[in-house]
C-alpha positions as CSV (number, residue, x, y, z in Angstrom):
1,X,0.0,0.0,0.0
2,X,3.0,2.4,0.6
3,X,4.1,1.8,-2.6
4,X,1.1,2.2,-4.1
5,X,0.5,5.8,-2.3
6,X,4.1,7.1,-3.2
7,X,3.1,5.6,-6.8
8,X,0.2,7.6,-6.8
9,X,1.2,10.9,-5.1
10,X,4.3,10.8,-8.0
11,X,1.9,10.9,-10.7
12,X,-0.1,13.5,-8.9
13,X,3.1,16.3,-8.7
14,X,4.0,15.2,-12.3
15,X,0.5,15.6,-13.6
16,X,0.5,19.5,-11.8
17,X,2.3,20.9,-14.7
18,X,0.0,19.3,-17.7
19,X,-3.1,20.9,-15.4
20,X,-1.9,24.1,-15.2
21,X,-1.6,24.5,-19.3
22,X,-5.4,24.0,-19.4
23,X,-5.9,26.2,-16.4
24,X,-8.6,28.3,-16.5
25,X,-11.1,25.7,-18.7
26,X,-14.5,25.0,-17.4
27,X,-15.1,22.3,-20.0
28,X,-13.8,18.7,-20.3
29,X,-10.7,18.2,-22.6
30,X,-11.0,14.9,-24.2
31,X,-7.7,15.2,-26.6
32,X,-5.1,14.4,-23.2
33,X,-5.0,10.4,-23.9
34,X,-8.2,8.2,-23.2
35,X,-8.0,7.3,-19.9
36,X,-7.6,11.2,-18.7
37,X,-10.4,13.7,-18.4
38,X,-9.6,17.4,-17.2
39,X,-11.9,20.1,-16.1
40,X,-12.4,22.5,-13.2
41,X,-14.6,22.3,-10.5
42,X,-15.9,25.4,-8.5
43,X,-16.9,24.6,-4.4
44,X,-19.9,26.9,-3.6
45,X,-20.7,25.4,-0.4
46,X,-18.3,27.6,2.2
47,X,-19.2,29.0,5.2
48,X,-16.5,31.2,6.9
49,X,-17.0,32.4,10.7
50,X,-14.6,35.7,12.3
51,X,-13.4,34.2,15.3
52,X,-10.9,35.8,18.3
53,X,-7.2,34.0,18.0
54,X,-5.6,31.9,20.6
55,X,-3.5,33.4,23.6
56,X,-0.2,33.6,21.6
57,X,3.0,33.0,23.2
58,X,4.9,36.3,23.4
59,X,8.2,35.4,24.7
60,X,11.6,35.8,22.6
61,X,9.9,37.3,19.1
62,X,12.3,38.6,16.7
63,X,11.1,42.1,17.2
64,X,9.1,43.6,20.1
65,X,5.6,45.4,19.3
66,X,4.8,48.9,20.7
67,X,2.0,51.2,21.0
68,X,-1.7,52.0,20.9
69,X,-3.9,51.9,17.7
70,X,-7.7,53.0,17.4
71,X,-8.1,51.2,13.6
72,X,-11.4,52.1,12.1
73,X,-12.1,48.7,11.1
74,X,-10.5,46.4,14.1
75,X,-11.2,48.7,17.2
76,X,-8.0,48.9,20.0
77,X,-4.8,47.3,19.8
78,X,-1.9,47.8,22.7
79,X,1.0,46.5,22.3
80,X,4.0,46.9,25.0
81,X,6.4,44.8,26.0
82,X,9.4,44.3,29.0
83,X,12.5,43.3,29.1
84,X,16.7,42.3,30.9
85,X,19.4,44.2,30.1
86,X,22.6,42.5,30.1
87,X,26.3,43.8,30.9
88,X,28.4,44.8,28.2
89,X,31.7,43.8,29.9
90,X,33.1,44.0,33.6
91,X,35.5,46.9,33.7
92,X,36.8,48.2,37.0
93,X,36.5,51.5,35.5
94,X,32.9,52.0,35.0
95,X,32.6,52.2,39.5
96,X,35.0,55.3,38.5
97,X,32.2,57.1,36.3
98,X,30.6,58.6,39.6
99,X,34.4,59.9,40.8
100,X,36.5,61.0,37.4
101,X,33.7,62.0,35.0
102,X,30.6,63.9,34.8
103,X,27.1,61.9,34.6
104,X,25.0,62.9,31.7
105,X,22.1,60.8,31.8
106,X,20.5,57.3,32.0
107,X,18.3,56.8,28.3
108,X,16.6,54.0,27.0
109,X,17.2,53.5,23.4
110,X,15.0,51.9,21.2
111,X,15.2,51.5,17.0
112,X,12.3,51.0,15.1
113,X,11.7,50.8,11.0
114,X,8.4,49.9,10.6
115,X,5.7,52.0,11.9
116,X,1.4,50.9,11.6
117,X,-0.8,53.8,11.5
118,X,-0.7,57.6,11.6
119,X,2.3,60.0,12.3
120,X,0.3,62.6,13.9
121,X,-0.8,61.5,16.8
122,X,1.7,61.1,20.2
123,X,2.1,57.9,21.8
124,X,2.7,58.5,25.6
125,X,5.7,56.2,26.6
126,X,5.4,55.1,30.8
127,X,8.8,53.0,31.5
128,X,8.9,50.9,35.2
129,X,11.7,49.3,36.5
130,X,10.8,45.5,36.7
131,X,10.4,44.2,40.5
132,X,10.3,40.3,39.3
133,X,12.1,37.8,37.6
134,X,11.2,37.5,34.0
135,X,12.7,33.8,33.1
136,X,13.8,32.9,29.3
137,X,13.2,29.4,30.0
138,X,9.6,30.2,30.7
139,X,6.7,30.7,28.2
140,X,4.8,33.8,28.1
141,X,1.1,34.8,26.6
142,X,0.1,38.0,25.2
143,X,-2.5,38.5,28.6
144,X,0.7,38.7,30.5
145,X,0.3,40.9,33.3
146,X,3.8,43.2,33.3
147,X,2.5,46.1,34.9
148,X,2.0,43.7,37.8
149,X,5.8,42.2,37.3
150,X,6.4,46.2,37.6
151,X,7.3,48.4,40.9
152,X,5.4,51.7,41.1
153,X,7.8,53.8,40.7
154,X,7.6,56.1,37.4
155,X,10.8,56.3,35.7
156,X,9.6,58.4,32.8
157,X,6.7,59.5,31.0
158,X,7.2,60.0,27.6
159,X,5.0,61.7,24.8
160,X,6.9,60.6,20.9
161,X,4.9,60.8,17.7
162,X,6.6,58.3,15.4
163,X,8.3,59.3,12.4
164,X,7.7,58.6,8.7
165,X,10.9,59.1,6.4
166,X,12.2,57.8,3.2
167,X,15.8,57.8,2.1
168,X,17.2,58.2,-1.3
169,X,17.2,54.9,-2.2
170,X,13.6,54.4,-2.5
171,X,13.9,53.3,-6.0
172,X,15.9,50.6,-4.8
173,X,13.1,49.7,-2.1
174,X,10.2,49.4,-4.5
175,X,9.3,52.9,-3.1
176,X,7.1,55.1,-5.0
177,X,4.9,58.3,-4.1
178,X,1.8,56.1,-4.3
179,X,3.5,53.8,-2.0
180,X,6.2,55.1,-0.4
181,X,7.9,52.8,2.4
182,X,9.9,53.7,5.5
183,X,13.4,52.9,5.3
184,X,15.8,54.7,7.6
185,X,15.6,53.3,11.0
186,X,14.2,55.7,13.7
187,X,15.2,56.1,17.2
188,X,13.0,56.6,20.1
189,X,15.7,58.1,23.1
190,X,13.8,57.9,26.8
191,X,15.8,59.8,29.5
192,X,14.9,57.8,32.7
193,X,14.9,58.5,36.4
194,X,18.2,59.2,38.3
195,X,17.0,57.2,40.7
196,X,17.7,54.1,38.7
197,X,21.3,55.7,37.9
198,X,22.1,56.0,41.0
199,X,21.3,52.4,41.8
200,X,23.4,51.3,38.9
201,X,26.0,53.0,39.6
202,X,26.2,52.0,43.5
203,X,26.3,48.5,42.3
204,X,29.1,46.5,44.1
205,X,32.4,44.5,42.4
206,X,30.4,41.6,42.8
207,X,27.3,42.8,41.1
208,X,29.4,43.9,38.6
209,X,31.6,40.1,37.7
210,X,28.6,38.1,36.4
211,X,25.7,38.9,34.5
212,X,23.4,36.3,36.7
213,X,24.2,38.6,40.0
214,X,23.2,41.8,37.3
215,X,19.9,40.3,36.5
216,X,19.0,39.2,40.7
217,X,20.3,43.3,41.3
218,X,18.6,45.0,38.2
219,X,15.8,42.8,37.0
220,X,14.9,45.0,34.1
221,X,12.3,47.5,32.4
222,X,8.8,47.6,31.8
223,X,7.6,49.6,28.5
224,X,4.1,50.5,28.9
225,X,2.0,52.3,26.3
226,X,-0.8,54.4,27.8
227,X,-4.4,54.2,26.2
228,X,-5.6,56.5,23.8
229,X,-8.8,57.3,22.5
230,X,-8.3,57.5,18.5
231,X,-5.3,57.4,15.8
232,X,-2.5,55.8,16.8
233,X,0.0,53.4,15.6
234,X,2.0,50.7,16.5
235,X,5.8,50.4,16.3
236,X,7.8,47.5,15.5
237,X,10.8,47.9,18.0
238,X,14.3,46.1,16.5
239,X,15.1,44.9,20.5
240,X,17.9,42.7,18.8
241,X,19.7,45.6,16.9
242,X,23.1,47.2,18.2
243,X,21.1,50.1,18.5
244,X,18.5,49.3,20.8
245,X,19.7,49.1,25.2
246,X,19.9,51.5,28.2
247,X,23.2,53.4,28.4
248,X,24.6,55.4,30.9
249,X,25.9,59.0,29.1
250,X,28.8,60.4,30.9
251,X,31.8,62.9,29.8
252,X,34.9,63.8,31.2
253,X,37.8,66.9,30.1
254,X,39.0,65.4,27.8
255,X,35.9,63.7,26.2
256,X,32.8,65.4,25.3
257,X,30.5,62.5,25.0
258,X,31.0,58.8,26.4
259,X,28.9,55.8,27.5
260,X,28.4,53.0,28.7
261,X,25.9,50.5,27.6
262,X,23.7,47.9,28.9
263,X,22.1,45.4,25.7
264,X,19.4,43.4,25.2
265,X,20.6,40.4,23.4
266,X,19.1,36.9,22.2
267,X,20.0,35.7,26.5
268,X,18.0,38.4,27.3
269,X,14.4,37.7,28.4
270,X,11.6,39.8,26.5
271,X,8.1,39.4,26.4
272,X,5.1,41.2,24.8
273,X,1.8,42.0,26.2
274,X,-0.9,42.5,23.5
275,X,-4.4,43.7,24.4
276,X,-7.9,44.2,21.7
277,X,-10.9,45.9,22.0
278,X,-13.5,45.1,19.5
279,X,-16.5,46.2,21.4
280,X,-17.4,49.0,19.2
281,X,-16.4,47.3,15.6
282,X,-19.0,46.6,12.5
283,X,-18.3,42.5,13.1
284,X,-18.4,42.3,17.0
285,X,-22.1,41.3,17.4
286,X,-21.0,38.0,15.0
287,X,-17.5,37.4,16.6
288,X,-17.2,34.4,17.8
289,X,-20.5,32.5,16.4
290,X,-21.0,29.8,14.2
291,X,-24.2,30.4,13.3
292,X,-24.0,34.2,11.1
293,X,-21.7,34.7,8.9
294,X,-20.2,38.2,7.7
295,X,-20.0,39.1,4.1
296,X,-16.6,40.0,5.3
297,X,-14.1,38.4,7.8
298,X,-11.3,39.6,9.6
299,X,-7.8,38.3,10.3
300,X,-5.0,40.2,12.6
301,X,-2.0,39.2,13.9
302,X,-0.7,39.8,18.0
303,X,-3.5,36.9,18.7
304,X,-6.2,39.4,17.5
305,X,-8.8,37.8,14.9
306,X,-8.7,34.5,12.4
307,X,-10.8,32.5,10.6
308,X,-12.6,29.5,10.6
309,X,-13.5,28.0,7.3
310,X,-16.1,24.9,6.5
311,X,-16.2,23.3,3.8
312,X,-18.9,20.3,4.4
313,X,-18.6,19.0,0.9
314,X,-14.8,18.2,1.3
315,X,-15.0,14.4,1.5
316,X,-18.1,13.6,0.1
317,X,-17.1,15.4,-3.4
318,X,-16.0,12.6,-6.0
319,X,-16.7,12.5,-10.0
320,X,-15.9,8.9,-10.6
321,X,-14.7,6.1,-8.6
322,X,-11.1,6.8,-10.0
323,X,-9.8,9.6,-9.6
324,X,-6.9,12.0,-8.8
325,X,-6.8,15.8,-7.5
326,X,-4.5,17.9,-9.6
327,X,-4.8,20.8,-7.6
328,X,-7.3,22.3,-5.5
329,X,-7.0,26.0,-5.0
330,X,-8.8,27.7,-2.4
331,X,-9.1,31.9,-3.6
332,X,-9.5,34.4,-0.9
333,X,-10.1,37.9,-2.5
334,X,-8.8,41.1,0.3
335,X,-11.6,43.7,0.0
336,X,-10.2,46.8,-1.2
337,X,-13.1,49.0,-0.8
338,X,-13.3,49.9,3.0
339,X,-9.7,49.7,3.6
340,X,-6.9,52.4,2.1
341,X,-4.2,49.2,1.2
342,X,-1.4,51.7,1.0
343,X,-2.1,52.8,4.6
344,X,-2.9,49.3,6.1
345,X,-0.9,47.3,4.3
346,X,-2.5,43.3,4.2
347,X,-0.4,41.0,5.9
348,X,2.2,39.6,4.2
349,X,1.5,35.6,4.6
350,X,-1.7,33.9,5.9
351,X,-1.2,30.3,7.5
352,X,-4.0,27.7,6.8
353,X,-4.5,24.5,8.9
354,X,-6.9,22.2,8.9
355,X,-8.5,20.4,12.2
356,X,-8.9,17.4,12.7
357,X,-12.2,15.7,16.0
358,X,-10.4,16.9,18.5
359,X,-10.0,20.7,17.2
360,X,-6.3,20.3,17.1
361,X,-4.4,22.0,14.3
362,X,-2.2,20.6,11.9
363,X,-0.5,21.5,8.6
364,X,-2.3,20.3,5.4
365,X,-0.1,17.4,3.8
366,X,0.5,19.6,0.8
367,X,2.7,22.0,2.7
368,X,5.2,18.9,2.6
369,X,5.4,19.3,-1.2
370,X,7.2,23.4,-0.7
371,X,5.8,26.5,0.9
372,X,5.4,27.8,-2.6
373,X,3.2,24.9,-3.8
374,X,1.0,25.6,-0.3
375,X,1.0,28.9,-0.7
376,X,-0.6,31.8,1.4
377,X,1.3,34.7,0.2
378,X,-0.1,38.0,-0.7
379,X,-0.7,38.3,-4.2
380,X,-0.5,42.7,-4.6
381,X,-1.6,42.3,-8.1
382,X,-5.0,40.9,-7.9
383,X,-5.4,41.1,-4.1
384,X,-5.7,37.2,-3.0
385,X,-4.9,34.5,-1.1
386,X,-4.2,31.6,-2.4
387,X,-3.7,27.7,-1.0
388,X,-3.5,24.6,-2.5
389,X,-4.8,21.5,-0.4
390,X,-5.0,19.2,-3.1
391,X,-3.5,16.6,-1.6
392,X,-5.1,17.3,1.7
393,X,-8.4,17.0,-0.1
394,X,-7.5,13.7,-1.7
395,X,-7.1,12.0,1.7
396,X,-10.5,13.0,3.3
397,X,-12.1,11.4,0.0
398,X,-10.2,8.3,0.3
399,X,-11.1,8.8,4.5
400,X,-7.6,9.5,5.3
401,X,-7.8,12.2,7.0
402,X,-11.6,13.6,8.3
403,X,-13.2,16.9,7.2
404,X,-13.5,19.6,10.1
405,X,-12.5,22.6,8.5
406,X,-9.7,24.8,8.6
407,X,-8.2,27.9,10.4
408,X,-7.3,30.4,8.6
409,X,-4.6,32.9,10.5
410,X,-2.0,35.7,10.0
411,X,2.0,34.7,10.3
412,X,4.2,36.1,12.6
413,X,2.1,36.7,15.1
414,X,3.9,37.7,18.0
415,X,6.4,39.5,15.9
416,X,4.8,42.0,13.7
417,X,1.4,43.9,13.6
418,X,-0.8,43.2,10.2
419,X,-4.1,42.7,9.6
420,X,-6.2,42.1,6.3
421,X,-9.9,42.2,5.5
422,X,-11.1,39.1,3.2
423,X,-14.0,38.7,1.4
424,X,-16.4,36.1,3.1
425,X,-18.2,33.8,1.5
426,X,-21.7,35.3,1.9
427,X,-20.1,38.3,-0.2
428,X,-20.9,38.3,-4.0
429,X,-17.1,37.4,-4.8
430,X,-17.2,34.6,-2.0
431,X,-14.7,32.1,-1.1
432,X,-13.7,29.9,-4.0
433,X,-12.1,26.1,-4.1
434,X,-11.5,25.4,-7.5
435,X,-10.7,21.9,-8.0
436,X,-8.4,20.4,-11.3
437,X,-9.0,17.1,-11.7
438,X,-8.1,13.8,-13.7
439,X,-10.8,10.9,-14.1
440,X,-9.2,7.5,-14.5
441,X,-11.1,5.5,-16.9
């Protein structure tokens, strides 16, 4: 039988390319060879429910999310994150900062490129020193509860708008003045409270010789962004990049400007906090039910909104005893006409996975073949979505694998802030699964 199924599957991926030369008939083509029949098949019976995401881990990302956003589609969005600081070496002559140089300041630096939403409006920046442990062996969800990891104490309050500039290699960025993109790195510089310098620098030898006695003395910073009540953005902060740590700015006769830094690197704990508000959107009376569906459905990343997609025709759908699926494309068109793309941009990558009795997730066999044969990326030029789950589809016929639908969610979750609006399949352009087939006479 494993012969027979790698057999089988072989002919399938072969038999791909023929298909896709006759893509786009709706008729059979009877001049392929005898025992082959080609045509395609649209799926009309879909039903697609907006649903909220799962708590996401938010421990480690690649980048760290920040700020508040009033969207006018997806309601509130805070994003705001903490996290250690980590020596930069153990030199005898930092204890001599206090005694042969003049403090400056104690600032929290933080890069950021990409920015989500308007440049008018101020975010107001609260930083807290951390009073407990945050551990990067441990797992962390968005509904993390920093402020309460956090001691009282204010250590700045901060208003920044965030910045929007291009350099002067836009060209070479796919920039243009329809669509221009952000590419110089912006700096966000938070002067905090001496009373955190001063406990820095009273820090003892010992304190000073290992970075595990840093982290039990100075456990590290909160970043908290304060609510506001419309615009807004959210900023994706480069915690990784040389750039981004807490430095202590001193200067002496002979030198005008010196420091010393602290840096967040990948043995430094960090961790996200993400919080939604959907109470006043068009789609929160339907969120979460299984029972009305939306002409439109929503996905956004930072465990924010996905989808769940039905389709109960799956396994039963056969034209002929013997059979193989070619390719089975499912189509989801972005609306583009209550959303300014250029402004929110979609996200980049959509992840579908398919569920099997016990509502677990798991990765449509197709996905196996290449990430580009499974698709999910955004398709700018006619604004879609697409997935094949031919294979997939294949083994619920032959009762495989059982049909319970599919999630349909945003990548990189934790790590970057997107969201998209689809249409659903209530909508006049609907969800489509077109199906490319070969009958086996």
């Amino acid at each position: 039988m494993k012969r027979e199924k790698v057999a089988k599957y072989k002919f399938v991926v072969g038999f791909v390319g023929m298909v896709m030369i006759f893509w786009g008939c709706t008729n059979e083509i009877n001049d392929l060879g005898k025992d082959l029949l080609v045509r395609i098949y649209s799926e009309k019976n879909i039903k697609a429910y907006t649903i909220t995401d799962g708590n996401q881990r938010t421990d480690e990302p690649g980048y760290n999310l920040l700020g508040t956003i009033n969207d006018p589609l997806f309601g509130k969005t805070t994003a705001d994150f903490a996290c250690q600081f980590r020596l930069s070496g153990f030199p005898d002559s930092i204890r001599d900062v206090s005694t042969k140089a003049q403090i400056d300041s104690l600032v929290l630096h933080l890069l950021y490129m990409e920015n989500y939403g308007d440049t008018i409006t101020p975010q107001r920046l609260k930083v807290y020193e951390l009073a407990s442990d945050l551990n990067i062996n441990s797992k962390y969800y968005q509904d993390v509860n920093l402020k309460g990891l956090s001691k009282g104490e204010l250590l700045a309050d901060y208003s920044y708008v965030p910045k929007f500039k291009l350099d002067s290699l836009t060209s070479d960025y796919g920039s243009t003045k329809a669509a221009p993109k952000d590419t110089v790195v912006q700096e966000i510089s938070i002067k905090l409270n001496s009373s955190l310098l001063n406990k820095l620098l009273a820090a003892d030898s010992l304190t000073w010789s290992d970075n595990d006695k840093f982290l039990q003395y100075f456990k590290g910073l909160y970043v908290e962004a304060s609510d506001l009540n419309q615009g807004g953005a959210i900023m994706k902060i480069y915690t990784l990049a040389a750039g981004s740590n807490m430095a202590i700015h001193f200067h002496t006769s002979k030198t005008d400007s010196l420091r010393y830094v602290y840096n967040i690197n990948e043995n430094s704990a960090r961790v996200n906090r993400f919080a939604h508000n959907y109470s006043n959107t068009d789609f929160a009376a339907n969120l979460d039910k299984n029972d009305i569906q939306d002409s439109l459905i929503y996905l956004q990343t930072t465990g924010g909104l996905r989808t769940k997609i039905l389709i109960p025709d799956l396994g039963t759908w056969s034209d002929s005893t013997n059979f193989a699926i070619n390719r089975a494309e499912l189509i989801l068109q972005v609306d583009s006409t209550i959303t300014d793309l250029a402004k929110f941009v979609p996200a980049e990558q959509l992840v579908l996975t398919a569920i099997d009795k016990d509502g677990t997730e798991y990765f449509p066999s197709d996905l196996a073949f290449s990430s580009l044969y499974y698709g999910g990326t955004y398709n700018s030029t006619d604004k879609t979505y697409r997935f094949n789950i031919a294979k997939h589809m294949q083994e619920v016929i032959e009762k495989k694998k059982e049909n319970y639908g599919f999630y349909l969610s945003t990548a990189y979750r934790s790590s970057t802030f997107r969201r998209v609006v689809l249409k659903g399949a209530t909508s006049k352009t609907g969800i489509k699964l077109e199906i490319a087939y070969s009958k086996i006479k």
